[in-house]
N, C-alpha and C positions, 0 to 999 in steps of 0.2 A: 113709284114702282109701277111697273105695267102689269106684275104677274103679281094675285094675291096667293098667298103661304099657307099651307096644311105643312104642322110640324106633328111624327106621327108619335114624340114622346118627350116627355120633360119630366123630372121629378120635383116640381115647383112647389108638389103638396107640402113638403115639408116646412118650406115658408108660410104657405096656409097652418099649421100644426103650432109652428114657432110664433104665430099671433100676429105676422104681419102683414101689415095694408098693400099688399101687391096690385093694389087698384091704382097705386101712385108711384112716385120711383123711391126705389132703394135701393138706397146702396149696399153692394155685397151679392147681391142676386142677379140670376140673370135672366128671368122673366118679370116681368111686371106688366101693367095694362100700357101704361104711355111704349114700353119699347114693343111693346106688341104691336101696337096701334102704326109704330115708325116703323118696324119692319114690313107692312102691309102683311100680320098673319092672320086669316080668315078663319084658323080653325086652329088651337090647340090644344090638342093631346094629352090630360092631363092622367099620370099615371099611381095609382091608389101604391104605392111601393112596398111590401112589406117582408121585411128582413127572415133570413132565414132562422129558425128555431125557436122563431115568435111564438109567446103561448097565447091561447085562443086567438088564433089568425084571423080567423070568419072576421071577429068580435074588432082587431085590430084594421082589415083594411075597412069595414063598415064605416068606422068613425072617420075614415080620410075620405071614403066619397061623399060624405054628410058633409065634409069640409070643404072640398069638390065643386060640391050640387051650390051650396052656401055662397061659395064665391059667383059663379056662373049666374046667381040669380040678385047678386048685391047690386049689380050696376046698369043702366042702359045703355050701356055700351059692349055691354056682351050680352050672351044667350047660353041656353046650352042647346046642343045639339048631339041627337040620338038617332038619324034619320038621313039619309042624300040627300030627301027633298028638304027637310030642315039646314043641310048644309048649302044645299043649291042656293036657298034663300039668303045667309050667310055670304054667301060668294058673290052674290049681286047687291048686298048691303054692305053698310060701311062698319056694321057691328061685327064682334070679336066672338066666336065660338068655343066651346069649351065642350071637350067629350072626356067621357069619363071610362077609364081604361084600372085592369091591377094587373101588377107584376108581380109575380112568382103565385102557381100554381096552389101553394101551399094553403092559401086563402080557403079553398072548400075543401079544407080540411077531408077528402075523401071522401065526400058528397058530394052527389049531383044532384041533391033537393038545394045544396048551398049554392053550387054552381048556380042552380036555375032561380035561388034569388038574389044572387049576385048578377042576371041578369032584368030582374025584375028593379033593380035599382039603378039600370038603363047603362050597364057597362054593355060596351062593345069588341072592347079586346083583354085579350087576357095571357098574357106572358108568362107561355107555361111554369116555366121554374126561375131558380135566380142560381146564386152561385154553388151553391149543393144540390144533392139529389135530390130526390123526393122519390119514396116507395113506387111512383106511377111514372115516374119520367126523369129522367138523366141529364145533368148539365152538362154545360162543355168545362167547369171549372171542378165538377165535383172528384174529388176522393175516390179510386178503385175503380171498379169494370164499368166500362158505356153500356148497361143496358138495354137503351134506348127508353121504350113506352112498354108497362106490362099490360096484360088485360086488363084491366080496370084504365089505362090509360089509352088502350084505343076504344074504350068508351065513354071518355071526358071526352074526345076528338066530335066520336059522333054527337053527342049531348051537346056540342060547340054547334057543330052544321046545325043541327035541327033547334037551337033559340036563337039564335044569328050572332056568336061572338067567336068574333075572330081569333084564330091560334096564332100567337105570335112565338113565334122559335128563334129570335134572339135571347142568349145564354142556355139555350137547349144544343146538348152532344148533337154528335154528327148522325150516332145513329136514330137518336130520335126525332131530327128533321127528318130523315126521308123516310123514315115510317109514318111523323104526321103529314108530311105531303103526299103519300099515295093511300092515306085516309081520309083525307077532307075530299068531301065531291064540291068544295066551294076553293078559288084561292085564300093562301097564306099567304103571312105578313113575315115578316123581317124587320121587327119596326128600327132597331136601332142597333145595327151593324155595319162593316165594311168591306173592303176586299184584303182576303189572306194574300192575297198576289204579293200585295204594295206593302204590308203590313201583317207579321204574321202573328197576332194576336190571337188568341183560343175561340176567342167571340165574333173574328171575323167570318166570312161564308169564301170558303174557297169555290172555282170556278165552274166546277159540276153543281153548287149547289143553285149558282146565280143563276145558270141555264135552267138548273130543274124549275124553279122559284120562276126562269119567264116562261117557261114552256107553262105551265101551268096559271098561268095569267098572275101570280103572286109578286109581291114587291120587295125590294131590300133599301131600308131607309137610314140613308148616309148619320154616321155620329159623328159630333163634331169634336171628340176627345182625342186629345193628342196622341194618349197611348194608344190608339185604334186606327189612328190615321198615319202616323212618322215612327217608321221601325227603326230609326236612333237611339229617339225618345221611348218608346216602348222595349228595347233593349237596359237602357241605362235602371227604367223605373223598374221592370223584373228586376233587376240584380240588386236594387234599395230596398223595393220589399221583400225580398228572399233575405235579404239583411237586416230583417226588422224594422227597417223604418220605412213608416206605413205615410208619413208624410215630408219625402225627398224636396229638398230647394236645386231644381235640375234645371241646369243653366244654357242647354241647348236650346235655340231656336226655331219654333217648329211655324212655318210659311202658312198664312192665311188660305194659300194657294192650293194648299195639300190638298183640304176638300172637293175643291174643282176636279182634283187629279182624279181622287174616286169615283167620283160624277161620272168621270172622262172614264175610268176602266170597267166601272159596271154597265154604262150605256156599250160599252164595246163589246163586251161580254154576254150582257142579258137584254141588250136593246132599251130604247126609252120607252119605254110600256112598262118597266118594272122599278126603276128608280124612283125613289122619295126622298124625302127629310125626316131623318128623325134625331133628332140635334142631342138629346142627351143631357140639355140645358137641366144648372138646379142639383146634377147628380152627378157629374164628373167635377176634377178636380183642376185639371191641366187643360187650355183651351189653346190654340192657335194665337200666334201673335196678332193682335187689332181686333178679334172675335170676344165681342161684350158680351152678348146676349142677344137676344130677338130682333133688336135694331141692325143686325148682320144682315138680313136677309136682302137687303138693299143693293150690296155688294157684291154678296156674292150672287145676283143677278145681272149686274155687269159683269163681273170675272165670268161669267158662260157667255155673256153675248161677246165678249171681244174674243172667245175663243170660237165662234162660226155659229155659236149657238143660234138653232132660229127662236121664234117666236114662240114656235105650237109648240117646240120640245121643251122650252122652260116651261110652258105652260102643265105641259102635262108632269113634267117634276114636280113643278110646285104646287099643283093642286090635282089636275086633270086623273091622272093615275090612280091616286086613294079615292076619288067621288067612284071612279068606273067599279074598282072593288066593292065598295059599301054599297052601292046600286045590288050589286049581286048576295051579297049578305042582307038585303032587308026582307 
């Protein structure tokens, strides 16, 4: 591979949690270090995941960045990395990065002394909500009125600028993007979303948002979940699970290709200063046909250069984009 891989999200913790050696291959997963290592990914994203209506939340995603931290420091073949210049170094070594990220807000439990020691445990981003509300900020999936962010949530925002962790507003409503975008004086992230264009999933960002998101130097990082990518497939699985069955055998074929397409409509849309990866690996269910896990990334680096791709611009997908942001966050 010519271009090394910042992937800005996986939920792989859980295979850490489940007791297995993702330092080697296994089967059933779709991270590990060796597909790391064949995807050429310099840096991933490891995201502390914690379910909605978790009791003692703080308490629950702590023990997964302990798990995290654990992993990142088991092997000489990874690092962790909390820092650009710790990634810069990463991107000129042939070692594997690990940053430690948690999804859904609910984590600091309504503190912002937990907030700030959930960044003293060298979290970078943090994915405000997940599939419910939360008293401070609004899903795009949850139950009843959008919200958005109440006061106390656009003072997570500011407490986010001022220790350097990134707002990520994938599965936050529509109203509470653009209240956290015209309250961060730093770019947001989008780490693991697509385009509503192509795909009209709750969690994609439709096309005002990918403009707002480039105007403001922020990214939207590609998922590689079927239901977020092929509104077939994402047709068929709503009407399974509105049907109770929460795990469909769905026989449609959803093209490797699809990803690229996104690529192709956000770059059109928000320009390539704004696109990333954020693959979703570990936490979705349904992938693209031939998409294993981390050893994709190989691929779908060809599938852009035979579509006119140049060089600089995978570059800056695949890595270049999220170093310029975290520059600006340190």
């Amino acid at each position: 591979m010519a271009h090394k891989v910042i992937d800005l999200h996986c939920d792989s913790v859980c295979s850490l949690m489940d007791g297995k050696n993702i330092r080697e291959a296994v089967k059933n997963v779709h991270v590990d270090l060796p597909r790391l290592r064949e995807g050429g990914v310099a840096l991933q994203v490891f995201a502390a995941y914690v379910p909605p209506e978790t009791d003692n939340a703080f308490s629950y995603a702590c023990e997964r960045l302990d798990a995290i931290g654990a992993f990142a420091a088991s092997d000489g073949r990874l690092t962790p990395v909390e820092t650009s210049a710790e990634l810069r170094e990463v991107l000129a070594e042939e070692k594997t990065g690990v940053m430690a990220a948690v999804e859904n807000g609910l984590a600091i439990e309504e503190s912002l002394e937990k907030l700030e020691k959930l960044r003293r445990r060298k979290v970078r981003i943090l994915t405000l909500v997940h599939s419910k509300h939360l008293p401070w900020v609004a899903s795009c999936t949850g139950d009843g009125e959008d919200r958005g962010l109440s006061s106390f949530g656009l003072q997570v925002v500011d407490a986010m600028n001022d220790l350097g962790i990134i707002p990520d507003v994938s599965h936050s409503s529509e109203n509470a993007f653009w209240q956290v975008i015209k309250r961060s004086k730093k770019p947001i992230i989008a780490s693991h979303s697509c385009a509503y264009s192509l795909c009209a999933a709750a969690r994609n960002l439709k096309d005002d948002q990918l403009k707002a998101l480039a105007d403001s130097g922020g990214l939207v990082g590609v998922n590689f979940s079927s239901g977020f990518l092929y509104e077939p497939f994402r047709l068929v699985l709503e009407k399974e699970r509105k049907n109770g069955n929460q795990h469909p055998d769905i026989s449609i074929k959803v093209p490797q290709s699809i990803i690229a397409d996104h690529i192709d409509y956000m770059v059109k849309i928000a320009g390539e200063d704004c696109v990333v990866i954020g693959s979703d690996f570990d936490g979705v269910s349904f992938l693209p046909e031939g998409v294993t896990g981390s050893d994709f990334y190989k691929v779908l680096e060809a599938e852009l250069r035979s579509r006119g791709y140049s060089e600089k611009r995978i570059g800056k997908i695949f890595n270049g984009n999220f170093l310029r942001v975290l520059e600006q966050w340190d």
